[in-house]
N, C-alpha and C positions, 0 to 999 in steps of 0.2 A: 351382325351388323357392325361396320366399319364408324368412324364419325373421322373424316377427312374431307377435305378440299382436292383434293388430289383425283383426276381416275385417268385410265388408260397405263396401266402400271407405271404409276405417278411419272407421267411425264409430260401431264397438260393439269393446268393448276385453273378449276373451273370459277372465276368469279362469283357468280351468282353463292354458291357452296362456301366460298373465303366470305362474303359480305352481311349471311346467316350466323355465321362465327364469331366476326366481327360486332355485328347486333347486340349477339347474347353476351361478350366480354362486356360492350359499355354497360348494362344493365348489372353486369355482376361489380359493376364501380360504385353504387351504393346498392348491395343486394336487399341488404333488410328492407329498403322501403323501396324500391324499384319489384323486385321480382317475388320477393314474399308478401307484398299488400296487395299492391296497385294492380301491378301488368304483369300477373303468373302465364298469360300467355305467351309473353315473348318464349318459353322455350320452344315452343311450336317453330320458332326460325331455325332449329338445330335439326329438322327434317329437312332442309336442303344439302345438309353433308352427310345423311345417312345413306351410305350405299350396304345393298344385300351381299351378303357373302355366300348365299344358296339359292337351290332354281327349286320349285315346285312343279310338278307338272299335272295337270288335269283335268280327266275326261269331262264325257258331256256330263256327265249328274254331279260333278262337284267333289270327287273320290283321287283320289291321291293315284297316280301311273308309274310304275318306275321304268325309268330311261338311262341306258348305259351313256356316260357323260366320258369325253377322255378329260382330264387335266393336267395342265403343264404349264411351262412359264413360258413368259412372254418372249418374243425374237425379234430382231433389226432386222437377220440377213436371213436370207434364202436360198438355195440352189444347191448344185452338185459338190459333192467332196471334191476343193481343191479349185472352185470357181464359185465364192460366194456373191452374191447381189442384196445390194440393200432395199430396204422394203421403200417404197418414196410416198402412199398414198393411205390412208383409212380405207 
């Protein structure tokens, strides 16, 4: 598990994710009596910047499937050696 604001190989910065972050900083401004008495729930807003760094895959009964997965990084451009094109859309 990641804890970022960031996804799409950080290069859209998700609000919703920054504003979770944000949350939990003001409460950590007085921690002792904000987040260790009163509101220990507020860390439940730091599951909006949780992103998985693993896939799970599984059948009908609930049993774990392994799936050959390729991995790689992330690209802009596309096309043939020597005439590349940039990617323009999600």
């Amino acid at each position: 598990m990641t804890l970022q604001p960031y996804y799409s190989d950080r290069f859209l910065l998700s609000n919703i994710s920054m504003a979770g972050l944000v949350i939990l900083m003001h409460g950590c401004l007085d921690c002792k009596n904000i987040l260790q008495k009163r509101h220990h729930w507020m860390f439940y807003y730091l599951g909006l910047s949780i992103y998985p760094k693993w896939l799970f895959l599984l059948d009908e009964e609930n049993k774990e499937k392994s799936l050959q997965v390729r991995v790689g990084n992330a690209v802009d451009t596309v096309g043939q050696a020597g005439k590349p094109k940039k990617i323009t859309g999600f």
